[in-house]
C-alpha positions, -999 to 999 in steps of 0.1 A, spaced: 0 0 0 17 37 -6 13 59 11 17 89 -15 -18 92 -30 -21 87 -70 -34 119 -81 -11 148 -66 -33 180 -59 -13 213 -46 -16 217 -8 3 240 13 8 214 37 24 191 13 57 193 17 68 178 -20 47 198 -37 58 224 -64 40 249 -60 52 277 -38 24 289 -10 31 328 -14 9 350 13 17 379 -7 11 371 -44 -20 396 -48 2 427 -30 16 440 -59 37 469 -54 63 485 -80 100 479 -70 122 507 -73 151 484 -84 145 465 -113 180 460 -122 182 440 -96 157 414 -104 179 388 -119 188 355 -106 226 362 -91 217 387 -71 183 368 -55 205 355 -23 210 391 -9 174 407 -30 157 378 -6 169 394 30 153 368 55 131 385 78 107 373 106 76 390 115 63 384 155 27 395 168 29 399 207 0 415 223 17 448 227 38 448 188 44 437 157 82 430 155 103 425 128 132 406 126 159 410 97 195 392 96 217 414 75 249 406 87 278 427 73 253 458 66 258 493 94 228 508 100 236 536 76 233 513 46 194 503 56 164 522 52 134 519 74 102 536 58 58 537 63 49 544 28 13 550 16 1 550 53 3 512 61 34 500 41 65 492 62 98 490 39 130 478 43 158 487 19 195 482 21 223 485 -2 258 462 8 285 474 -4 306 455 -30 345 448 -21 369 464 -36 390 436 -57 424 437 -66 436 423 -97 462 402 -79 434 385 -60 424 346 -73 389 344 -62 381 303 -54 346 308 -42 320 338 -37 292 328 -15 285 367 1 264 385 -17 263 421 -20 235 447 -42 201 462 -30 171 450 -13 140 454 -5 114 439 14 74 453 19 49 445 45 14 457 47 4 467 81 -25 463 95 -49 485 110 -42 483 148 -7 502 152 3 532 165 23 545 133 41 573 147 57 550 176 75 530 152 111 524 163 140 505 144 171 492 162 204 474 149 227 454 169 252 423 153 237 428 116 206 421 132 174 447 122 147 448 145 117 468 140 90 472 166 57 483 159 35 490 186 -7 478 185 -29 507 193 -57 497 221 -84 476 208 -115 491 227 -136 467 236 -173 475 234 -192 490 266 -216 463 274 -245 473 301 -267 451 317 -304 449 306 -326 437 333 -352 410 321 -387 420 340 -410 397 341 
């Protein structure tokens, strides 16, 4: 008996399947480097970041070792779109040099997250410590309804 079934539908929770489970297909947003859209330069264009709800924030999480802070951008654009740009810097080679392997990779990014309604945008802070970004944006106080008592006479 196998245990793969026979006809293979697309499931996010397959784990061989092809097709890619992308939460962000239908945000379509223009990206101000299209040079940069090419297959060599996808390792450092994909900068890895995590995104944590706590009750209090939204933080976000980015490894960019080898960047300083003044080489990333930290941006609210159109209200409710958080950006994250960065530009590494390329090193300088010398002609004498015999390169064996290059695994670092250097160029732009960029990376977009839609915010959601509940966050205090002007108390957005942005911190770097050991190439590590972290963003925190705080949640605004839900209000929860004011419920009153009806008495049931009878």
């Amino acid at each position: 008996m196998s245990l793969i079934p026979s006809s293979r539908r697309s499931s996010i929770f397959d784990p061989f399947s092809l097709d890619l489970w992308d939460p962000f297909k239908d945000f379509h947003l223009s990206t101000p480097f299209p040079e940069f859209s090419t297959w060599e330069n996808s390792a450092f264009l994909n900068a890895r970041i995590d995104w944590k709800e706590t009750p209090e924030a939204h933080l976000f999480n980015a490894d960019l070792p080898g960047l300083k802070k003044e080489e990333v951008k930290v941006e609210v654009e159109d209200g409710r779109v958080l950006q994250i740009t960065g530009e590494g810097q390329v090193e300088k080679e010398d002609e004498n040099d015999t390169w064996h392997r290059v695994e670092r990779s250097s160029g732009k990014f960029q990376r977009r997250f839609r915010l959601p309604e509940n966050v205090k945008m002007d108390q957005i802070k942005a911190s770097m410590e050991n190439g590590v970004l972290t963003v925190t944006v705080p949640k605004a106080e839900v209000k929860k309804p004011d419920v009153k008592a009806i008495e049931i006479s009878g």
